[in-house]
C-alpha positions as CSV (number, residue, x, y, z in Angstrom):
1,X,3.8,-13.6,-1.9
2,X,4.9,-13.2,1.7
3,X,6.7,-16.7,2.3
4,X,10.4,-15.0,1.7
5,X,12.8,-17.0,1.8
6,X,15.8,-16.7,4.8
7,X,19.5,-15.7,2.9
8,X,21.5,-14.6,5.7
9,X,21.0,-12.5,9.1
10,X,18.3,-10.5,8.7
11,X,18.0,-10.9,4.8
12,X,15.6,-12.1,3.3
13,X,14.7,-12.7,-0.4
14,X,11.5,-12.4,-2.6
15,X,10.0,-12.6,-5.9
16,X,7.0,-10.7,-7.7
17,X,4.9,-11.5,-10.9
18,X,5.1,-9.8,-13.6
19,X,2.2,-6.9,-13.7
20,X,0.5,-5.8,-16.6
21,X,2.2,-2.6,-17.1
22,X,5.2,-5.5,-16.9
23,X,7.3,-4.5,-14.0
24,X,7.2,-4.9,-10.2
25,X,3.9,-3.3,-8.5
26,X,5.0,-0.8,-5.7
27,X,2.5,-2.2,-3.2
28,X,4.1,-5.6,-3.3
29,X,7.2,-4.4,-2.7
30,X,6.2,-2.4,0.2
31,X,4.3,-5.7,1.8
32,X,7.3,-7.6,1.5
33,X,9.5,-5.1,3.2
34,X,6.7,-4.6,6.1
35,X,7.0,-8.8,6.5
36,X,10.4,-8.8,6.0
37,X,11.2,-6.4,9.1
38,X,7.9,-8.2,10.7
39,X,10.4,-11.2,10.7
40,X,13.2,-10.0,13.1
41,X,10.5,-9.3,15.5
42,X,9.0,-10.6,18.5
43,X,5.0,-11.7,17.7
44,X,3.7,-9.3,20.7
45,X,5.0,-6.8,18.5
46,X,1.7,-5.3,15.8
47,X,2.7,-2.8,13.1
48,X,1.1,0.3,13.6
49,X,3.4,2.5,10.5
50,X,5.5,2.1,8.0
51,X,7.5,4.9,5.8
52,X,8.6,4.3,2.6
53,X,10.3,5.6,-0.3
54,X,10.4,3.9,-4.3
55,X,13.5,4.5,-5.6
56,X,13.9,2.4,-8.9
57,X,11.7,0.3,-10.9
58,X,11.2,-3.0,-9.6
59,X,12.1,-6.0,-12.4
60,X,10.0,-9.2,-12.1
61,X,12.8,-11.3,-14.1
62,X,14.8,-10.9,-11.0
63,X,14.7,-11.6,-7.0
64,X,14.2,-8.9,-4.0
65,X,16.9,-9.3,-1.4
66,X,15.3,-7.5,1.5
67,X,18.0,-6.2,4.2
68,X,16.5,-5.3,7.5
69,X,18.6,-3.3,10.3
70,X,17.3,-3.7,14.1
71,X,17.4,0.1,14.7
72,X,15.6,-0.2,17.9
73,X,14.5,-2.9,20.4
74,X,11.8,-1.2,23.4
75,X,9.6,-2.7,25.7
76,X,6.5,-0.4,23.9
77,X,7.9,-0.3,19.9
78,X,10.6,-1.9,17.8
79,X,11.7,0.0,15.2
80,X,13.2,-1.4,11.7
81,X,14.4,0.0,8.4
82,X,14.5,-2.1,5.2
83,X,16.4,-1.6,1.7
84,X,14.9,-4.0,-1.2
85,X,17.6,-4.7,-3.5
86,X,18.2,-6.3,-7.3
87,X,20.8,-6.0,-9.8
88,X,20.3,-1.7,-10.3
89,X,20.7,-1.4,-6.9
90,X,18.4,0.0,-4.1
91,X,14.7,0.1,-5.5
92,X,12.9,0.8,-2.1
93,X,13.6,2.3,1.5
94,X,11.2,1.3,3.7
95,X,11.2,2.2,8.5
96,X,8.7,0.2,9.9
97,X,7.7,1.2,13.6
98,X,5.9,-1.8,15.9
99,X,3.6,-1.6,19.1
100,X,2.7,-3.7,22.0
101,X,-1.1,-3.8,22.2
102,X,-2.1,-0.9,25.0
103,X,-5.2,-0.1,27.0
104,X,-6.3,3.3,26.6
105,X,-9.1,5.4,24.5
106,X,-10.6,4.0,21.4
107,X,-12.3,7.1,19.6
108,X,-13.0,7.7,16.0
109,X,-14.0,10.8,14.2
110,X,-13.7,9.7,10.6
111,X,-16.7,8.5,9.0
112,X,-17.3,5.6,6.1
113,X,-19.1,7.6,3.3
114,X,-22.8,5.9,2.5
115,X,-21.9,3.8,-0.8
116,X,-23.1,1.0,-2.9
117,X,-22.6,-2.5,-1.2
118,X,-19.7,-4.3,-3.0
119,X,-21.5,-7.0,-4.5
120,X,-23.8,-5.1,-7.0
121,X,-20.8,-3.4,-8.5
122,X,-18.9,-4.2,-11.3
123,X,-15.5,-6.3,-10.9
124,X,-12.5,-3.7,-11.6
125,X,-9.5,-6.0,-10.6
126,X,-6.4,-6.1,-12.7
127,X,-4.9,-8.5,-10.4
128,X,-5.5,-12.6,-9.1
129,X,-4.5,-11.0,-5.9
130,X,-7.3,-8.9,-4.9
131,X,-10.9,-8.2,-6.2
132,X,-11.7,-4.3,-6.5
133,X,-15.3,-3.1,-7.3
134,X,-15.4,1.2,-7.6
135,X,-17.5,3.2,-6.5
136,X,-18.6,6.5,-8.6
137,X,-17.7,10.0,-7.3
138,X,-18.3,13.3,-9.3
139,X,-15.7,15.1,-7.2
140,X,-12.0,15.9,-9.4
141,X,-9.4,13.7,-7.5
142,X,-11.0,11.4,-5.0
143,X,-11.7,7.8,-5.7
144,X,-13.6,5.2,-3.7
145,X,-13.3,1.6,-4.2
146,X,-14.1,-1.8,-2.6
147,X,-11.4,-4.0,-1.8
148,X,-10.6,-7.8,-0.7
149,X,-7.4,-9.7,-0.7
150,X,-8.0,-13.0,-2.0
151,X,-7.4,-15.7,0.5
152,X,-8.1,-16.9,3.0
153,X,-5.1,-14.4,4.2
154,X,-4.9,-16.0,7.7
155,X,-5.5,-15.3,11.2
156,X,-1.6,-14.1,11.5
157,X,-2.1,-10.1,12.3
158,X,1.1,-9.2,10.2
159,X,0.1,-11.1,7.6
160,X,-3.2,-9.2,6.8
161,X,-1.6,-5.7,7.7
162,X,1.0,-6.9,4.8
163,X,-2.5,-7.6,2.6
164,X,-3.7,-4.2,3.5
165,X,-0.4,-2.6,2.6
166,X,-0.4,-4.8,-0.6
167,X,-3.5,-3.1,-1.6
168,X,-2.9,0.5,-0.8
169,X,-0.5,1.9,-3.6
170,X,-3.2,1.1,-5.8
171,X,-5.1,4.1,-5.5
172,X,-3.1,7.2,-4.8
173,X,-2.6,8.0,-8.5
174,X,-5.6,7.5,-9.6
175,X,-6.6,10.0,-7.2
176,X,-4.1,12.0,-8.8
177,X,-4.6,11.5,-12.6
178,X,-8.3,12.6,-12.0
179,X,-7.1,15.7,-10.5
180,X,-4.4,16.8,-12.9
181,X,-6.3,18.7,-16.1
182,X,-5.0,17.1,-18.7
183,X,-4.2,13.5,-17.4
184,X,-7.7,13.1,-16.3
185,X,-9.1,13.9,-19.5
186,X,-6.6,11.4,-21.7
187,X,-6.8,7.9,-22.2
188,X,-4.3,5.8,-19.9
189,X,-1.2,5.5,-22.6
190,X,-1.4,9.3,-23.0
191,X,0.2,9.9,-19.1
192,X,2.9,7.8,-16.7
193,X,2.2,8.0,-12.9
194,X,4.9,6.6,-10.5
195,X,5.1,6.2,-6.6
196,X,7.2,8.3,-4.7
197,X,7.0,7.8,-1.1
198,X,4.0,5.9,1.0
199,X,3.4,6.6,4.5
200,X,0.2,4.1,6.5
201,X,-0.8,4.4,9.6
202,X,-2.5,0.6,10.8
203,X,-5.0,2.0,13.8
204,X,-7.3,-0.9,14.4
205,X,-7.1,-4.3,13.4
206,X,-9.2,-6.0,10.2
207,X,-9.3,-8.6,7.8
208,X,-8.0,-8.1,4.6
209,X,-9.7,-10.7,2.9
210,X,-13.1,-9.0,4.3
211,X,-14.0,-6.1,1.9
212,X,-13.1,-2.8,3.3
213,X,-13.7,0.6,1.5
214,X,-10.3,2.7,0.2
215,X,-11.7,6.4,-0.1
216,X,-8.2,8.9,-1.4
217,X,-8.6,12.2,-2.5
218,X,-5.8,14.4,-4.1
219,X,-5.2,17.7,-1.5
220,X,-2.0,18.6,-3.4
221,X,-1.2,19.2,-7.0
222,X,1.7,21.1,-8.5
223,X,4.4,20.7,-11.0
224,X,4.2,17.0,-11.7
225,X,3.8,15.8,-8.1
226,X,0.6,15.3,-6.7
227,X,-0.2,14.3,-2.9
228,X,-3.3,11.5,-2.0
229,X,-4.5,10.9,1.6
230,X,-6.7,7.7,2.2
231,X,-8.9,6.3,4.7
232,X,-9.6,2.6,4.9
233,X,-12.8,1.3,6.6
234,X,-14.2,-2.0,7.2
235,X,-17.4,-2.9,6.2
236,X,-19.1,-2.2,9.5
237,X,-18.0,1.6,9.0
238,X,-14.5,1.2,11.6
239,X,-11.8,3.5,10.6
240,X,-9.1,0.9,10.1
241,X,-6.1,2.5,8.6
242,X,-4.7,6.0,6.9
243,X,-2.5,6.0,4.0
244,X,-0.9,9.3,2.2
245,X,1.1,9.1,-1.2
246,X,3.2,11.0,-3.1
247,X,2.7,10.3,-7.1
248,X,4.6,11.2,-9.8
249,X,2.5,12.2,-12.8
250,X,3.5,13.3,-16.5
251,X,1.8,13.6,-19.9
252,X,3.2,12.3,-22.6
253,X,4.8,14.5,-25.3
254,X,2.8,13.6,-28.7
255,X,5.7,13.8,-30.3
């Protein structure tokens, strides 16, 4: 999924599978974009953000051309921005911002809710990709899930922040739906939900083919846009990563 292929200066080029909603899945898109900009950088260089926007529907029939532009070389962070193209044009926007490891404080004031380990729970994947078990929450619009990237990923630190990205568009509008008042009460044909934008903040490193628990709640919900912030946590309870998505989400017209 990451090995993109070299097609000029600082373009790259990728391919997806098809997904079962046929189509491109956002999060793949945004993983190739974070290791397409990953690749015009030096390897001292971590990603610690990314900030993107989905502009078209991806098509699987055809290849990504990723363009990366060096807008910043530092001694501290390197900044990029990245346009995935096909055929239609543009279909994401995506700045990528990366660090040199520093010395300084390491505190953490978010805590891993107490859940189910991820064994006993029932497998809730849709894709080869990753295996997701969820978790059970009463409250409207939050979502908690066990992921893992299926690997092994590799001890390359980009690569697993590109798994980790991989896997975080895939709650958000769930987080959403189960807010809204009449998406969460229809069946899944009944309503569309599409990506807007997707922020993540990477704050501590982890494996992505470990499990790690996705908690997103929906703080934000008018007209048909609806706003989910995530946490990430590793297994051991480490506050690993944030994530905040904007989702698109309609209900059909019976008619």
């Amino acid at each position: 999924m990451f090995a993109l292929e070299p097609h000029g200066p600082d373009t790259f080029v990728g391919q997806g599978p098809r997904y079962p909603w046929g189509g491109l899945y956002g999060g793949q898109i945004v993983a190739q974009a974070l290791r397409a900009a990953a690749r015009t950088v030096e390897p001292q260089f971590h990603a610690h953000a990314l900030h993107a926007f989905f502009i078209r529907r991806g098509d699987h029939d055809e290849p990504i051309r990723f363009e990366v532009e060096r807008l910043r070389n530092g001694r501290s962070f390197v900044t990029r921005a990245v346009v995935a193209r096909q055929a239609s044009g543009a279909i994401l926007n995506l700045a990528g911002s990366f660090q040199v490891e520093e010395s300084g404080p390491d505190i953490q004031t978010s805590t891993a809710p107490v859940v189910p380990e991820p064994e006993g729970l029932e497998v809730a994947s849709w894709s080869p990709m990753f295996d997701r078990r969820n978790i059970v929450v009463a409250e409207p619009g939050a979502v908690r899930s066990w992921f893992r990237a299926h690997g092994p990923v590799g001890d390359d630190p980009i690569d697993q922040g590109c798994a980790l990205a991989y896997l975080s568009d895939d709650l958000p509008t769930e987080a959403v739906a189960r807010l809204h008042p009449s998406a969460g009460s229809l069946g899944e044909d009944n309503w569309m939900g599409a990506s807007l934008d997707h922020a993540m903040w990477f704050h501590r490193p982890v494996r992505a083919d470990d499990w790690t628990l996705w908690e997103f709640r929906c703080r934000e919900l008018r007209g048909s846009r609806g706003l989910a912030l995530g946490e990430v946590f590793s297994a051991d309870g480490v506050h690993v990563a944030t994530v905040a998505q904007e989702v698109l989400v309609r209900v059909r017209d019976p008619a």
